[in-house]
C-alpha positions in Angstrom: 13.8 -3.0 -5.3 10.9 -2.9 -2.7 12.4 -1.4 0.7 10.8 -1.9 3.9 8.0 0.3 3.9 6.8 -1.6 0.5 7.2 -4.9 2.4 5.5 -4.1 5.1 2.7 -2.3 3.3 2.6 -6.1 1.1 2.4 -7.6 4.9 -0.5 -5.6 5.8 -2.9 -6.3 2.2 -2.0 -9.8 2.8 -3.1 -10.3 6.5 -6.6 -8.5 5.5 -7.9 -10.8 2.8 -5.7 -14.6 3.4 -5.3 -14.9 7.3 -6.9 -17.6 8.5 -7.7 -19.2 5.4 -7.2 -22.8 4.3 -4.9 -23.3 1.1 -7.1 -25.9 -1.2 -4.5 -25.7 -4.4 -0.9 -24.5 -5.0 0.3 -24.1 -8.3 4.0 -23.7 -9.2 4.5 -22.4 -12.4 8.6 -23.2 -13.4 11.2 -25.0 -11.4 12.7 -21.8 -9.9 12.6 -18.2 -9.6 16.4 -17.0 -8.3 16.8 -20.1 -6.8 14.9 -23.5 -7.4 12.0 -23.5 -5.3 12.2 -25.5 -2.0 12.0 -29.2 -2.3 8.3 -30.3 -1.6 6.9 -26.6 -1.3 3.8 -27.1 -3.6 2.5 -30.0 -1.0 3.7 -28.1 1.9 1.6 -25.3 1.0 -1.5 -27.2 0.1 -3.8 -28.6 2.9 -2.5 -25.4 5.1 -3.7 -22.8 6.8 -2.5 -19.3 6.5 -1.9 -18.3 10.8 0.0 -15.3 10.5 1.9 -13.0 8.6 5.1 -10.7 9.7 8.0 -9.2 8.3 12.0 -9.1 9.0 13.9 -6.6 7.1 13.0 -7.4 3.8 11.4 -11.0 3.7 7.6 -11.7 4.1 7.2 -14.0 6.7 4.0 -16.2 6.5 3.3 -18.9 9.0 1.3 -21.9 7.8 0.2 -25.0 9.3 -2.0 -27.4 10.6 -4.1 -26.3 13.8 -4.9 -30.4 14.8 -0.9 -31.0 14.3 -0.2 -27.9 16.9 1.9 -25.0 16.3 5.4 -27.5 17.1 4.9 -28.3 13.4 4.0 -24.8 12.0 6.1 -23.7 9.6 7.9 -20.2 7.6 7.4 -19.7 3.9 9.8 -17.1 3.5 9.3 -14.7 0.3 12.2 -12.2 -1.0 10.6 -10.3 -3.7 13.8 -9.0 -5.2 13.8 -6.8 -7.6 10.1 -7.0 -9.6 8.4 -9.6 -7.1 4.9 -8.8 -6.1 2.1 -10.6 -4.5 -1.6 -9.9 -5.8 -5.1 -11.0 -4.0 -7.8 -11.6 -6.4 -10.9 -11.8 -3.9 -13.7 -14.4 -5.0 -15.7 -13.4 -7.7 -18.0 -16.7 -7.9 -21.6 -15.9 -5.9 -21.3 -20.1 -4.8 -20.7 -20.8 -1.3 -17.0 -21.3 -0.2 -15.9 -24.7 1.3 -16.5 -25.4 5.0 -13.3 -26.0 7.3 -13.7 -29.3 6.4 -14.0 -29.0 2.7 -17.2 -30.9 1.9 -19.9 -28.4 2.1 -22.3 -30.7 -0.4 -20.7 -34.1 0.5 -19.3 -34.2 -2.6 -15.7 -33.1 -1.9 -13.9 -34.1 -5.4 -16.7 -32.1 -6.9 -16.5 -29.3 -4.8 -12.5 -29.2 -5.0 -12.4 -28.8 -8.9 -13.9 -25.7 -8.6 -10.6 -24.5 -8.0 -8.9 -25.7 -10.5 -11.2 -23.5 -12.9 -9.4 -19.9 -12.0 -11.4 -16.4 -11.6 -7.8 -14.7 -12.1 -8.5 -15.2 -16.0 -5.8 -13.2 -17.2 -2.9 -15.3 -16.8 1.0 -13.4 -17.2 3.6 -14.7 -18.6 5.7 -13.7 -15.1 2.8 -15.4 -13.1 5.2 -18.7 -11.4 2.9 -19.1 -8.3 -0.8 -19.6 -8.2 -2.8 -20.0 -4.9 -6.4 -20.9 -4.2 -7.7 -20.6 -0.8 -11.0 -22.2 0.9 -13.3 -19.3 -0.1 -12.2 -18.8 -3.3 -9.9 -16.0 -3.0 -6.9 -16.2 -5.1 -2.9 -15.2 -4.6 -0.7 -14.7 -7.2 3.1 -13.7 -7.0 4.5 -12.4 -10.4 8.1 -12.0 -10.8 9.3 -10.7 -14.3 13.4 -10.6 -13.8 13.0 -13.3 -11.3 15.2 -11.7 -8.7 12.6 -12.4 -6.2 13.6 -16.1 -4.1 11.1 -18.9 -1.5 12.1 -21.0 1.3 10.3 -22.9 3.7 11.5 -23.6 6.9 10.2 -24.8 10.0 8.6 -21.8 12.6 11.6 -22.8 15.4 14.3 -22.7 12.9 13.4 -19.2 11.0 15.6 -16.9 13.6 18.5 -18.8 12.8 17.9 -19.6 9.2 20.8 -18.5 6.6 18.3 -15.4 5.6 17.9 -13.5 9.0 20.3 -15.0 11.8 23.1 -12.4 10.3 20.4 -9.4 10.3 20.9 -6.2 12.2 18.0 -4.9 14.4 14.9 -3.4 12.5 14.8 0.5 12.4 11.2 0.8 13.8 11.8 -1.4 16.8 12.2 -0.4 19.7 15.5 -2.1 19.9 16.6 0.5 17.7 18.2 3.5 19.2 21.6 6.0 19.2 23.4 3.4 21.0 22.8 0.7 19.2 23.5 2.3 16.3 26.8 4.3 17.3 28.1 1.1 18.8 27.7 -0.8 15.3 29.0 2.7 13.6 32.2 3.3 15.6 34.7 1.4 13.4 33.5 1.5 10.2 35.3 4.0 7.8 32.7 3.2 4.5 30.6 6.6 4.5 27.5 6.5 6.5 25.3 5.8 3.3 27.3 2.6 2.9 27.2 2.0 6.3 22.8 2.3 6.5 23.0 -0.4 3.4 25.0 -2.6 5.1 22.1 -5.4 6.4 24.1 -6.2 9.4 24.3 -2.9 10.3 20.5 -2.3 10.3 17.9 -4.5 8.4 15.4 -3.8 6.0 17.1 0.1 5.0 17.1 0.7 1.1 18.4 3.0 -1.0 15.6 5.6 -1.3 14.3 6.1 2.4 18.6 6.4 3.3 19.1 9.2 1.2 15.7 10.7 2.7 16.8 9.7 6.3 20.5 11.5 5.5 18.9 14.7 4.0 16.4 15.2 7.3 18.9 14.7 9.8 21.6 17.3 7.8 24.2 14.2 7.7 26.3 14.4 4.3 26.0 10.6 2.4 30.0 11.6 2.0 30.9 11.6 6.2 32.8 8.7 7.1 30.5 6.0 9.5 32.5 6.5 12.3 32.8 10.0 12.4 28.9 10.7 13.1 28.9 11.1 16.9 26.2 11.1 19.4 24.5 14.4 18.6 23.7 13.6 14.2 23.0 9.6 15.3 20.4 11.1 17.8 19.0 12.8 14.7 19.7 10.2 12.1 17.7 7.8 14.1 14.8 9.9 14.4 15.1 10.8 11.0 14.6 7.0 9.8 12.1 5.9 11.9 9.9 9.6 11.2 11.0 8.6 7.1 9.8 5.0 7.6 6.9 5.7 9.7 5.5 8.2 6.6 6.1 5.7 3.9 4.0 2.7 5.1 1.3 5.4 6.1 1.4 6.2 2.0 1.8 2.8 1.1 5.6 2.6 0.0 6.7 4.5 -2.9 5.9 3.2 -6.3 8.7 3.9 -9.0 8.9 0.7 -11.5 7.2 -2.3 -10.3 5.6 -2.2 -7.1 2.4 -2.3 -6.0 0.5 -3.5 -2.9 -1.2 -6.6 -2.7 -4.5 -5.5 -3.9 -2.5 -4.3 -6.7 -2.7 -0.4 -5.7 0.4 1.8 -6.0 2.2 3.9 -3.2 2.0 7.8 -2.7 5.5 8.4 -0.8 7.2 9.0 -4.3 5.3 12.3 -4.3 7.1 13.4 -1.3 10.7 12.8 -2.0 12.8 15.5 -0.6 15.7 14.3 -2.0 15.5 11.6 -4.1 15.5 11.8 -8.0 15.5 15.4 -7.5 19.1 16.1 -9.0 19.3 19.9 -10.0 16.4 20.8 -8.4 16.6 23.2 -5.3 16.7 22.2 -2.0 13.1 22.1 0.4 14.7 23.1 3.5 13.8 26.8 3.9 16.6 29.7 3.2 18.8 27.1 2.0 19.5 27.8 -1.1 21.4 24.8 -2.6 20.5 22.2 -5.0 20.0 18.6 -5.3 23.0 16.4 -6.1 24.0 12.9 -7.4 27.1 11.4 -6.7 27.3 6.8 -6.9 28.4 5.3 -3.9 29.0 1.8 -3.5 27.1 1.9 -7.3 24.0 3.1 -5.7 22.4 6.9 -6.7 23.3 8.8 -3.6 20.8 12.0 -3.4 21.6 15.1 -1.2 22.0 19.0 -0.8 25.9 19.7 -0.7 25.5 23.2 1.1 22.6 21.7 4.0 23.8 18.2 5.1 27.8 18.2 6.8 
């Protein structure tokens, strides 16, 4: 499942080729994907502009709206990808002139507006369910093969306390984010520390993978009880995720199954796992000596060196 650092690196293609641009067409290819789309998305979507695009924990935020209706009526569509959800630009391949803001370039809008309907993304999947055409003929596609991934659209003062984030904890690479914070939300809980760093409420947007990195760097066993890692190993643990975090988006997420960017392009940070997937091998840390193991917690792969990490 895409973690943070994948989100964020989707984020970050997306706001280079579709900010600012005008939706001309939305296409919705099935009823649903883990959920039945919003009601009225498709006509939501189309007319819009594309204002902005951020991230919270692990939803893709993208503001759309009207700039003559003011940014009162702007509103969220929120994007899950789930497990095998990816977004993919196809920039314009025709040499014709894009549409104006207004969308009549020749006069001739009807004329003009078909072109989209004739798609330079020829090579259309099976998993393709959403299909968008912007004003200068770019293209965005999100394809979802299990359909784990999920929409909603909401309006921009609502999103905060919308069922998806008003339960989240604080993101790791805020600045929001420190030993404090994080001892105060640790200091009850007796589910080991790796359950504890899944735990959304805890601390939003942490996955599997960049946990089991974050544990191995700051010497923290995945076995120690939540609530028995004191000031000293949080102060580390902290700086440990956001250092882990920090490295991943730089490489573009870490590319294992599914993901990819949203130019399509694969992540690097897989080539620089310490830890994970590296059961049996021996462990980086210098003079160490031990080896890589695998234990499930909470039915998740927990990766980690036995004789380093207390």
């Amino acid at each position: 499942m895409p973690e943070l650092p994948e989100v964020e690196t989707v984020c970050r293609g997306l706001r280079a080729h579709i900010i600012d641009r005008r939706i001309v067409r939305a296409e919705l290819r099935r009823p649903d994907l883990r959920f039945p789309f919003p009601k009225g998305l498709q006509d939501q979507l189309e007319g819009s502009t594309i204002k902005n695009i951020t991230r919270r924990a692990k939803y893709i935020l993208i503001q759309v709206g009207n700039d003559q209706a003011g940014e009162a009526n702007d509103k969220i569509w929120l994007t899950h990808l789930g497990m095998t959800g990816r977004f993919t630009v196809y920039p314009a391949q025709s040499d014709e002139k894009a549409l104006d803001e207004t969308g009549d370039e020749t006069g001739d809008t009807a004329k003009e507006t078909a072109r989209f309907y004739h798609s330079t993304h020829n090579q259309i999947g099976a998993h393709d369910h959403v299909h968008i055409w912007f004003d200068d003929l770019t293209e965005l596609v999100y394809t979802d093969p299990r359909r784990f991934g999920y929409m909603d659209m909401m309006a921009l003062s609502d999103v905060n306390e919308s069922k998806h984030l008003r339960q989240l904890g604080p993101e790791p690479i805020g600045n929001t984010f420190g030993a404090e914070v994080l001892l105060e939300k640790l200091k009850n809980r007796r589910a080991p520390i790796k359950s504890a760093l899944l735990d959304q409420h805890v601390v939003a947007g942490l996955g599997n993978i960049y946990v089991c990195e974050a544990l191995f760097r700051s010497g923290i066993s995945p076995r120690r009880l939540a609530c028995h890692v004191g000031p000293v190993r949080t102060g580390r643990l902290i700086e440990a995720i956001k250092n882990v975090l920090d490295e991943a988006i730089t490489a573009g997420g870490s590319t294992l199954r599914d993901f990819a960017g949203a130019q399509g392009s694969a992540g690097y940070f897989q080539h620089n796992f310490d830890v994970y997937d590296r059961e049996g091998e021996a462990c980086l840390k210098p003079e160490c000596g031990g080896k890589i193991k695998r234990i499930v917690q909470s039915g998740r792969s927990s990766f980690y060196c036995s004789k380093c990490q207390r």
